[in-house]
ChimeraX commands (.cxc) that place a marker at each C-alpha (Angstrom):
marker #1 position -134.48,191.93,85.20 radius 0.5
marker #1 position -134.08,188.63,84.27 radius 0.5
marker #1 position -130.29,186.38,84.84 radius 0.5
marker #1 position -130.33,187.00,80.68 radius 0.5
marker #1 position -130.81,190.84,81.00 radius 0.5
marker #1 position -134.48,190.70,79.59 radius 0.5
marker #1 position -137.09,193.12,81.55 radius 0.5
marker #1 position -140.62,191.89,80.80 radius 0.5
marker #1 position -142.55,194.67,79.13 radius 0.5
marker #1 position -145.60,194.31,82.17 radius 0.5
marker #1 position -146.15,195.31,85.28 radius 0.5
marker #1 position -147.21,191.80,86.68 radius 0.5
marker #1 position -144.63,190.22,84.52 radius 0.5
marker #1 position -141.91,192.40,86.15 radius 0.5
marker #1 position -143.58,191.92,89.69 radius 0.5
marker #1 position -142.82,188.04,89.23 radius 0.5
marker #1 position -139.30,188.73,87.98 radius 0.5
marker #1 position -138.90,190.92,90.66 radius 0.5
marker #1 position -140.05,187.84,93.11 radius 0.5
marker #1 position -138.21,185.47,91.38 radius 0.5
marker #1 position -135.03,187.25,91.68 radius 0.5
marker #1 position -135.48,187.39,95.33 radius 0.5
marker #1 position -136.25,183.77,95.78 radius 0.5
marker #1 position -133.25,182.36,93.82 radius 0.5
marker #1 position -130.67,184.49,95.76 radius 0.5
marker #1 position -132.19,183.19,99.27 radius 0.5
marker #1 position -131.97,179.53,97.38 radius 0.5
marker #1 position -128.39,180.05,96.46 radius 0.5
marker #1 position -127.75,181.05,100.15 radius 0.5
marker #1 position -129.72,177.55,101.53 radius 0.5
marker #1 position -132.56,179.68,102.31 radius 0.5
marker #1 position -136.15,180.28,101.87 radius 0.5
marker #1 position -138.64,182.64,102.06 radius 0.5
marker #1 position -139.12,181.64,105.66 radius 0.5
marker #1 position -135.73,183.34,106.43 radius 0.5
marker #1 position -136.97,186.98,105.09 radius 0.5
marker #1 position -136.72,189.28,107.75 radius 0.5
marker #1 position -137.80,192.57,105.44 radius 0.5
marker #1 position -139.34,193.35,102.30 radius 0.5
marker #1 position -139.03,196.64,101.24 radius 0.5
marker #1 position -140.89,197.01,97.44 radius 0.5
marker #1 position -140.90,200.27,95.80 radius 0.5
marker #1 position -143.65,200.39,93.07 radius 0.5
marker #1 position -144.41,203.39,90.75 radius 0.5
marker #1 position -147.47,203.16,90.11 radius 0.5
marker #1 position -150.21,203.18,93.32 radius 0.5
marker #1 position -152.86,201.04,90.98 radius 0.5
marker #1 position -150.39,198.29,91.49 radius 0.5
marker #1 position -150.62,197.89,95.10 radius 0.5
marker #1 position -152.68,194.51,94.85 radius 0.5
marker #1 position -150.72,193.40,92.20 radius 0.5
marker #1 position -147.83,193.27,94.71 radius 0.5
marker #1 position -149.49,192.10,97.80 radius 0.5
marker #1 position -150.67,189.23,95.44 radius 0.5
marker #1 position -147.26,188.34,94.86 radius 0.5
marker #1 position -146.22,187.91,98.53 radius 0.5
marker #1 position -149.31,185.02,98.99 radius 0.5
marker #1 position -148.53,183.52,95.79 radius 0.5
marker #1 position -144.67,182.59,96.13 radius 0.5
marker #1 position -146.38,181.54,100.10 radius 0.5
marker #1 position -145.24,184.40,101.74 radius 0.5
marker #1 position -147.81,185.40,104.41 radius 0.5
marker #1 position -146.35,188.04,107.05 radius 0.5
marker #1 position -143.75,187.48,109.61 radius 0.5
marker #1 position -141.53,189.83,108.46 radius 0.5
marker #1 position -141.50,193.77,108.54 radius 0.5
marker #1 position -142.71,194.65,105.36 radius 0.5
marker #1 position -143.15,198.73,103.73 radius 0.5
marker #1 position -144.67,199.56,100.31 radius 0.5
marker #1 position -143.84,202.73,98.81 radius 0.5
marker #1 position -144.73,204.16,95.75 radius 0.5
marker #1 position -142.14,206.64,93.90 radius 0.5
marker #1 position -142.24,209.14,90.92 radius 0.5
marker #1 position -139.46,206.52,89.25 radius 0.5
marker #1 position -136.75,204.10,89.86 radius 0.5
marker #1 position -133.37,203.79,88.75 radius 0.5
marker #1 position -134.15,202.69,85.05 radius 0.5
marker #1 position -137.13,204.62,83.55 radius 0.5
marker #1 position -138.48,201.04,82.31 radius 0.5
marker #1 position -138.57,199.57,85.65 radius 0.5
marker #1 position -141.93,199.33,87.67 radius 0.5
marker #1 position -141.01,197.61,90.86 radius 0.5
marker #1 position -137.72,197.30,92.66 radius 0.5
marker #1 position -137.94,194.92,95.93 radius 0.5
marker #1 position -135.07,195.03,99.08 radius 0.5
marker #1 position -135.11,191.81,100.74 radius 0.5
marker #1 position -132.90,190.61,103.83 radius 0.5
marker #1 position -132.86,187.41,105.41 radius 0.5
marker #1 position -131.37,185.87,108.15 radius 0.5
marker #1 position -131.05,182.35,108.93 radius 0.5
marker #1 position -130.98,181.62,112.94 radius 0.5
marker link #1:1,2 radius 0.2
marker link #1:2,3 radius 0.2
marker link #1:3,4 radius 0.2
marker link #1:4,5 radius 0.2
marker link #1:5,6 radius 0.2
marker link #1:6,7 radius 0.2
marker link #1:7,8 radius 0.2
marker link #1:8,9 radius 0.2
marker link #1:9,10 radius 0.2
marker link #1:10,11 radius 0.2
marker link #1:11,12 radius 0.2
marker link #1:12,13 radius 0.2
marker link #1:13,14 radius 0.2
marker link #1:14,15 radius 0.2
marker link #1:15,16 radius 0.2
marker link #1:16,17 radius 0.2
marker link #1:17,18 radius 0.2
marker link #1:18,19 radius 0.2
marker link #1:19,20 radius 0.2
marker link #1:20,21 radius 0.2
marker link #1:21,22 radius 0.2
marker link #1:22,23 radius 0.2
marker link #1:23,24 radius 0.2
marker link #1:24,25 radius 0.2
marker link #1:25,26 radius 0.2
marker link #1:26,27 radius 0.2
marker link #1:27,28 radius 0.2
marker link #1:28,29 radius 0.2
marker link #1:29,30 radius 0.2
marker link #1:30,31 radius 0.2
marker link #1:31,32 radius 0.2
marker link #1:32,33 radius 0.2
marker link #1:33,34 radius 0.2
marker link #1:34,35 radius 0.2
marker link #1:35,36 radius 0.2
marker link #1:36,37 radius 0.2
marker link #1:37,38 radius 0.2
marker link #1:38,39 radius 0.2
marker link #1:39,40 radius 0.2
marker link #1:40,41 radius 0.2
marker link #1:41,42 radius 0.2
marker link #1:42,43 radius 0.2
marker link #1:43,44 radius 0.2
marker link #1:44,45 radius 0.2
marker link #1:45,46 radius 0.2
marker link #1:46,47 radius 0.2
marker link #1:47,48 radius 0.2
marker link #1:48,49 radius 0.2
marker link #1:49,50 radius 0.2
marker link #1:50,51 radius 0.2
marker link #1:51,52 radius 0.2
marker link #1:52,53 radius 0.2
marker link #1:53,54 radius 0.2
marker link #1:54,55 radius 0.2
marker link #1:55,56 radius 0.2
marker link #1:56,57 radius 0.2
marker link #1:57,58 radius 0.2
marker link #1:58,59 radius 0.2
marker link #1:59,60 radius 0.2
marker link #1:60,61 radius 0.2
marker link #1:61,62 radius 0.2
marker link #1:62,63 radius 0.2
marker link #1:63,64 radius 0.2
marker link #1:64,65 radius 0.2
marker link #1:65,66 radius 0.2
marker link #1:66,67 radius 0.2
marker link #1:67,68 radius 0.2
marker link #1:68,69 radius 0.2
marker link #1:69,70 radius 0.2
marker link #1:70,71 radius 0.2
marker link #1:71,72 radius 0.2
marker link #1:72,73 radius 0.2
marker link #1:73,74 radius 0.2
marker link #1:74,75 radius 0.2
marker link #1:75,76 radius 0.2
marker link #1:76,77 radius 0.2
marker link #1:77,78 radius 0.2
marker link #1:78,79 radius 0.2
marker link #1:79,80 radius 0.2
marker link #1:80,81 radius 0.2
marker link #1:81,82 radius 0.2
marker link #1:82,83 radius 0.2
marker link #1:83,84 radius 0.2
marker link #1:84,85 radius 0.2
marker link #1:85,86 radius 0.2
marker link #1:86,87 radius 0.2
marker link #1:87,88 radius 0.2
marker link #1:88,89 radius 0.2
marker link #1:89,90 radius 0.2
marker link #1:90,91 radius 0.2
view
C-alpha cells in the first residue's frame, strides 16, 4: 500500500508499490539496496513471476542476496497481489 493508504488496482502497479515501500524504509535507515541481505516475495498469482523478477533489475537489484519466490492461494488482504520481506544489514 501506498504511505496514503491507496493500493493500486494492478498487479504491476502493486509490484512497484511493493518495491517502493522496500526502498524508502532501507533509505530512512541510510541504506540501499546494496545492504539487502533477503528478499522473500510472496505473489498469488504464478503468471506474475516475470513481472517480479523484472522488478528486482529495474530498481538495480541484480543478486547478491538470498532470494525465494513463492506463490500462495492469498495474502493477508484479499486485494493484495504481492507481499515482499526484505532484511538488510549494513556491515
Amino acid at each position: 500500500m501506498g504511505p496514503d493508504g491507496s493500493l493500486p488496482e494492478d498487479a504491476e502497479g502493486q509490484f512497484e508499490q511493493a518495491w517502493q515501500n522496500v526502498l524508502a524504509v532501507l533509505e530512512d535507515a541510510g541504506m540501499g539496496p546494496e545492504d539487502l541481505v533477503s528478499v522473500n516475495a510472496y505473489i498469488t498469482n504464478p503468471d506474475d513471476i516475470e513481472l517480479s523478477r523484472g522488478f528486482f533489475t529495474s530498481i538495480g537489484i541484480n543478486g547478491g542476496f538470498a532470494a525465494t519466490m513463492v506463490t500462495v492461494a492469498r495474502l493477508s488482504h484479499p486485494d493484495w497481489v504481492v507481499e515482499v520481506q526484505a532484511v538488510a544489514a549494513k556491515v
